[in-house]
C-alpha positions in Angstrom: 0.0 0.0 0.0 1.1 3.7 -0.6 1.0 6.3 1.7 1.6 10.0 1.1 4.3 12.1 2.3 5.5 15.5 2.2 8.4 17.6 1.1 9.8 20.3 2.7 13.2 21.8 1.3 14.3 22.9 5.3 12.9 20.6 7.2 16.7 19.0 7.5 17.8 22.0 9.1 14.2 23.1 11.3 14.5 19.9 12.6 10.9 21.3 14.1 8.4 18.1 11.7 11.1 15.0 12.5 8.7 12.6 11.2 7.7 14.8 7.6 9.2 12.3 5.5 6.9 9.1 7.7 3.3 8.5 5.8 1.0 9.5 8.7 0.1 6.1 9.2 2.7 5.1 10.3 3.2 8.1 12.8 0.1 7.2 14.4 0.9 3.6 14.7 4.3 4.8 16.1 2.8 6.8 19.0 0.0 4.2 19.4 2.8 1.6 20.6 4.4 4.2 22.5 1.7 4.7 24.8 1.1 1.0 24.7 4.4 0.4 25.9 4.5 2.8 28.8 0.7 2.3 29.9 -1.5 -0.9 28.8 0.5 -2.9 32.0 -1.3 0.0 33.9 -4.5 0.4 32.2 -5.5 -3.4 32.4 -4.8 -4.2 35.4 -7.5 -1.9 36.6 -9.9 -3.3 33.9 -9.9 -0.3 31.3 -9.7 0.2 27.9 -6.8 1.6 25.6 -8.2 3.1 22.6 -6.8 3.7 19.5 -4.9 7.6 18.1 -7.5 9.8 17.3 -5.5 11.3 14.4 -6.4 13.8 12.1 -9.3 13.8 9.0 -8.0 14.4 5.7 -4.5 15.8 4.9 -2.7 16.4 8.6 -0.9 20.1 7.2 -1.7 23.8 7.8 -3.1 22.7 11.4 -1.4 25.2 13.4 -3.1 28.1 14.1 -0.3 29.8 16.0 3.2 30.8 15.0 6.3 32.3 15.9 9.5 33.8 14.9 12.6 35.1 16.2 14.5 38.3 14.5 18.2 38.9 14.0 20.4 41.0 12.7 22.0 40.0 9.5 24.3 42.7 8.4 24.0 45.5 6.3 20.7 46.4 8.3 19.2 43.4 6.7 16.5 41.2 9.4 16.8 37.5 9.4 13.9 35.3 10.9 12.8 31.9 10.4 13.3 28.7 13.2 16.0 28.6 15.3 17.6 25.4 14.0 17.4 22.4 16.5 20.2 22.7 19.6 21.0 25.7 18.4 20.0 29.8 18.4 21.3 29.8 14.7 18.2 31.3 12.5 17.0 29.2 9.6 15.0 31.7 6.7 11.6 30.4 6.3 9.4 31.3 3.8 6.5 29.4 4.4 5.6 26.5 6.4 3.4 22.8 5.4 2.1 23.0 9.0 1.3 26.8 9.5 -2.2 28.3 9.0 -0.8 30.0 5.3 -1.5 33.5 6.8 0.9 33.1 9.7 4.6 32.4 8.1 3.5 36.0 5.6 2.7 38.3 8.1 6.0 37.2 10.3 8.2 38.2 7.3 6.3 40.9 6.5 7.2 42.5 10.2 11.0 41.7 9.4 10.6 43.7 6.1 8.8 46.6 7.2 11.2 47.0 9.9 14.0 46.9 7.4 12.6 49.5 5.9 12.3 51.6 8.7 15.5 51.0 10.1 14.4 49.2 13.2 17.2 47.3 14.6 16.6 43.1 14.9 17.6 42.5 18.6 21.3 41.3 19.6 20.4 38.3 22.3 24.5 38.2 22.5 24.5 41.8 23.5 21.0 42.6 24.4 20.5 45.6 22.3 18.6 46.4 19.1 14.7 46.2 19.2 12.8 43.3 17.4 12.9 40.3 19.5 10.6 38.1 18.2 6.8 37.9 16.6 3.7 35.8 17.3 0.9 35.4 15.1 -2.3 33.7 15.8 -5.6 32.9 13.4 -9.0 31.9 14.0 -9.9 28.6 13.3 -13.7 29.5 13.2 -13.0 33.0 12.8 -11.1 35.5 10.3 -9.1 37.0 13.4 -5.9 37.4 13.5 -3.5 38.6 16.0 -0.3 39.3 15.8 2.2 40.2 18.7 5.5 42.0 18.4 7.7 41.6 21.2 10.3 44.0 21.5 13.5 45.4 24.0 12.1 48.9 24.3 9.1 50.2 25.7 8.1 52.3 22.0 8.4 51.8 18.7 10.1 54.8 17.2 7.7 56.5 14.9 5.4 53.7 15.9 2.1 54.3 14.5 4.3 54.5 10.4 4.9 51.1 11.9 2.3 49.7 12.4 0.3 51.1 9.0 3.2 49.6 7.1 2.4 46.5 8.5 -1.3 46.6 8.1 -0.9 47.2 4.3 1.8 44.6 4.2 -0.7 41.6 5.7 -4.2 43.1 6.0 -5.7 40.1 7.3 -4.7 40.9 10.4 -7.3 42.6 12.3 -5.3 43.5 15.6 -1.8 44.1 16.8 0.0 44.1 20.6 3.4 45.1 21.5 5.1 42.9 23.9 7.9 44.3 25.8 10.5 42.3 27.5 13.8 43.6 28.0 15.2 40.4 29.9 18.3 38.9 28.9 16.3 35.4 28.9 15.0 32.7 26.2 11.4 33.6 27.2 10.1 34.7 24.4 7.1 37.4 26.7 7.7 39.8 28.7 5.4 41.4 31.1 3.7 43.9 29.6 1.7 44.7 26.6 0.2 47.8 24.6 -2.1 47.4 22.2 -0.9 49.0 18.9 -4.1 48.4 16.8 -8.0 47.3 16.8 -8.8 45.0 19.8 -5.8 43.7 21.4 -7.5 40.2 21.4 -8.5 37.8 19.0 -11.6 35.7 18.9 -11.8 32.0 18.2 -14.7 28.9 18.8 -14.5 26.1 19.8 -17.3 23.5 20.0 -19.8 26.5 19.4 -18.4 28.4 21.9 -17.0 32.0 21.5 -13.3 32.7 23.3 -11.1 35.9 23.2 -7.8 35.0 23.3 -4.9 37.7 24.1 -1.1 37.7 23.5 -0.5 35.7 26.7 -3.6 33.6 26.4 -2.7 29.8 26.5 -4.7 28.2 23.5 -4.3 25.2 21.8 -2.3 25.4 18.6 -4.4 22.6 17.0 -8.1 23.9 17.0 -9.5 21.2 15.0 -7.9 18.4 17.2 -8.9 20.3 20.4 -12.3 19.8 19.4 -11.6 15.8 19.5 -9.7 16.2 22.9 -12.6 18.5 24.5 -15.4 16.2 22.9 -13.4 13.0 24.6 -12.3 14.5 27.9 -16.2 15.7 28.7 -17.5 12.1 27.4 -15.2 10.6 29.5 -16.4 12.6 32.4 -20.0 11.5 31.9 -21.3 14.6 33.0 -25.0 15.0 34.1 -27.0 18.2 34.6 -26.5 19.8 38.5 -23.6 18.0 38.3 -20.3 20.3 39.8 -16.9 20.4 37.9 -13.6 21.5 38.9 -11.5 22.5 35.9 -8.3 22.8 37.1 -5.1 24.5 35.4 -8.4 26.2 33.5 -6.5 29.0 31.7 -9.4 31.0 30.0 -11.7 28.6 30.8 -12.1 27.2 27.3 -12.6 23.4 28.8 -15.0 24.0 31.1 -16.8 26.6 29.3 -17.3 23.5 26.9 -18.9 21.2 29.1 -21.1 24.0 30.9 -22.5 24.7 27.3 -22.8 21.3 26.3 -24.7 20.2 29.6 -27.4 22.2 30.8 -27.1 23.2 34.4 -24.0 21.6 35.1 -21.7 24.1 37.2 -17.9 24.7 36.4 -15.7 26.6 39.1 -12.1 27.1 37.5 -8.5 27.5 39.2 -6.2 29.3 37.1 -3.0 30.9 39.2 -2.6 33.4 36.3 -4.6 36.4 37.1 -5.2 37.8 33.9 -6.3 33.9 32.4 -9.0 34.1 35.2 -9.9 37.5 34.1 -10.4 36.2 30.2 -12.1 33.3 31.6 -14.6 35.5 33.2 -15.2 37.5 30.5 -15.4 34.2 27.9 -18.5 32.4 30.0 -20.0 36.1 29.9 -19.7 36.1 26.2 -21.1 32.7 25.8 -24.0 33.2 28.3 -22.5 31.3 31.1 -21.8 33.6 34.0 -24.5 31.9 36.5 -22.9 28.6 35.9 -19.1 29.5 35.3 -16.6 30.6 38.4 -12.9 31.0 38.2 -11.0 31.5 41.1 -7.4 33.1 40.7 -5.5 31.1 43.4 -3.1 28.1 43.1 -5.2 24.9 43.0 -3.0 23.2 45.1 -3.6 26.0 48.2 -7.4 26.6 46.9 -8.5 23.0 47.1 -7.2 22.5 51.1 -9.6 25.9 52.0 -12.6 25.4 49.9 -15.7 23.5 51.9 -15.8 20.0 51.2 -19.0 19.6 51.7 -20.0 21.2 49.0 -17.8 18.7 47.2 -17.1 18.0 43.3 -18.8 15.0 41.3 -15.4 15.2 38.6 -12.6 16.9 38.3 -11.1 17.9 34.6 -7.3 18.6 34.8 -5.0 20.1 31.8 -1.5 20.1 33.6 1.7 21.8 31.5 4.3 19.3 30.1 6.0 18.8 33.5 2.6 17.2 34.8 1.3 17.5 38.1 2.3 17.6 41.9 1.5 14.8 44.3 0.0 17.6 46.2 -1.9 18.6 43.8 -3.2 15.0 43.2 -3.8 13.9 46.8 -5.8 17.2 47.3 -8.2 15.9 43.9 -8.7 12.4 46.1 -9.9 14.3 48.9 -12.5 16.0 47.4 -13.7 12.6 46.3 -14.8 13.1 43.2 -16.8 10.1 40.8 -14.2 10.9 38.4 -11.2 12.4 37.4 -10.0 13.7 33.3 -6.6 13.9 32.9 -5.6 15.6 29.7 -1.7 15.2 29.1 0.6 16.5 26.5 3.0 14.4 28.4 2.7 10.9 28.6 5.9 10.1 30.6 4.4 12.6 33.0 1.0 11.5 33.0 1.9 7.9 33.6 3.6 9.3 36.7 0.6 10.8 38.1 -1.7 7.8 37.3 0.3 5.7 39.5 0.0 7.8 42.2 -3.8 8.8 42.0 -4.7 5.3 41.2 -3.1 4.9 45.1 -5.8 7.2 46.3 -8.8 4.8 45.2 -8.9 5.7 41.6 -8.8 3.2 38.8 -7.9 3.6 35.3 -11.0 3.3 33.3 -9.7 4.3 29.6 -6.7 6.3 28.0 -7.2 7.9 24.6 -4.1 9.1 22.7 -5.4 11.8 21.0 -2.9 13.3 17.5 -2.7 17.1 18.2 0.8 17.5 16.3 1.2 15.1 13.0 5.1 15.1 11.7 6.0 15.3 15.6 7.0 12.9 18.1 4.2 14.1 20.3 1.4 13.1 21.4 -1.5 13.6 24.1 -3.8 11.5 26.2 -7.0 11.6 27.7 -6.9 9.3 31.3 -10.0 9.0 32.6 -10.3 7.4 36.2 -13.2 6.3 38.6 -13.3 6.2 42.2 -12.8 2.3 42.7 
């Protein structure tokens, strides 16, 4: 049988789609036997079920919705950006990318060129001078939005505002812009604080019908289309019933529990988010969607927040979306006090999810399926829905 693959004339050097050349396929049945090696011993023992990769429908290429690129100097006043080539801070040109949205990979060069043209320096990270750090663009999936962040050493522009025309008639699809300003000598690519430079300072996205504004800093998945599949699996998995109280932890702005709420009537979501301004967004998203009465979000860590709040009031499941390093056993042994019917465990980690399991599962939980879920095709990576039931 012959499968497909894909070309890409710098993928050598990127390093960023390992598996470009491997028929998808193949990459599925790859991280299918991944997960089967690290979990099945796990899973059936407690009498679950491993299910097959969700991958992709259809050609598994222009899926990111989000994109990024650093600037440097390369002589002559001439601006360089691209990938930073793997292991290395060494800047590979890029003109456009198999697995961007197509709008993204324009408007970042288009930034570089209009600030060769107006004689804005690329930013020195050996030196920590010049002015154009890096650039973030990200487009609706649902929507035409599209933002587009400049991150930069100095508080202004100079003559900002010819800026920023020169780079709406350069890409006129996007519809706002935000100047990040972080003048750290660090590899992060944000700083602290942000100006919006032209229309909203937000974007706007859906997901399973529901509306989200997303900011610069906002955490949203790169993969819309797949985060549908994830969401749609993670609030199955849950079975959630109307009356029914949630705890989305690690919420963000909300988008996972703003979900379920919409998708079961009277169910109530409180959310723990220890970024302020993510519990802030999250707010304002169950607003937009109709959902204030049903949707709370707590600033606090969850960790802290779960050992005050009243257990009596108590949680029937808990959905959880941890970052790559996973959870804390802290964390997890406050979730198994509270008792809940059942816990989600969304991972984009599996070595740190499998972690985790083992030590919920010695609080009375059992594993009752794992879904590996394809949010980044030509990658290594994969995620994993865990959901487990109080034995």
């Amino acid at each position: 049988m012959g499968y497909r693959t894909y070309t890409c004339q710098i993928a050598r050097d990127c390093g960023g789609c390992e598996w470009l050349s491997v028929p998808y396929p193949i990459q599925l049945r790859r991280k299918q036997e991944e997960i089967a090696e690290l979990l099945t011993q796990m899973v059936e023992a407690d009498g679950g079920e491993l299910r097959g990769i969700v991958g992709m429908e259809g050609e598994p290429l222009a899926y990111r919705h989000k994109a990024a690129t650093p600037y440097a100097h390369a002589g002559h006043g001439r601006i360089v950006c691209g990938f930073y080539a793997r292991g290395t801070h060494q800047i590979v040109r890029c003109k456009e990318c198999l697995v961007e949205d197509p709008r993204a990979r324009k408007i970042l060069n288009a930034v570089g060129r209009v600030a060769e043209l107006q004689h804005i320096p690329a930013y020195n990270e050996d030196k920590g001078i010049g002015v154009l750090r890096h650039a973030i663009v990200r487009c609706g999936y649902a929507t035409d939005d599209v933002l587009l962040t400049v991150v930069t050493n100095v508080p202004q522009i100079r003559k900002q505002q010819d800026f920023v025309d020169a780079v709406v008639a350069a890409a006129p699809e996007v519809t706002s812009i935000v100047q990040n300003v972080n003048t750290r000598r660090t590899n992060a690519i944000l700083g602290f604080r942000s100006n919006t430079l032209y229309g909203e300072g937000v974007m706007h996205d859906k997901l399973l019908g529901c509306t989200f504004e997303i900011g610069p800093t906002s955490f949203y998945q790169t993969n819309p289309a797949q985060t549908e599949v994830l969401y749609r699996i993670a609030i199955e998995g849950g079975n959630l019933e109307p009356g029914m109280r949630v705890l989305d932890a690690y919420c963000g702005c909300g988008t996972i529990g703003i979900c379920a709420a919409s998708a079961i009537n009277e169910l109530q979501v409180v959310g723990v988010e220890r970024v302020e301004g993510a519990v802030k967004s999250a707010a304002r998203n169950a607003a937009a969607n109709g959902l204030a009465d049903r949707c709370r979000f707590v600033a606090a860590d969850a960790t802290e927040w779960m050992a005050r709040e009243d257990r009596e009031l108590g949680f029937d499941v808990v959905l959880m979306d941890p970052p790559r390093a996973g959870s804390t056993e802290e964390f997890l042994a406050g979730v198994a006090a509270l008792a809940p019917k059942r816990v989600v465990y969304v991972s984009c980690n599996i070595q740190t999810q499998a972690r985790d399991l083992e030590f919920i599962r010695k609080k009375g939980y059992r594993v009752e399926s794992l879904t590996p879920v394809d949010m980044f095709p030509h990658t290594k990576h994969v995620e994993s829905v865990a959901v487990l039931a109080r034995r």
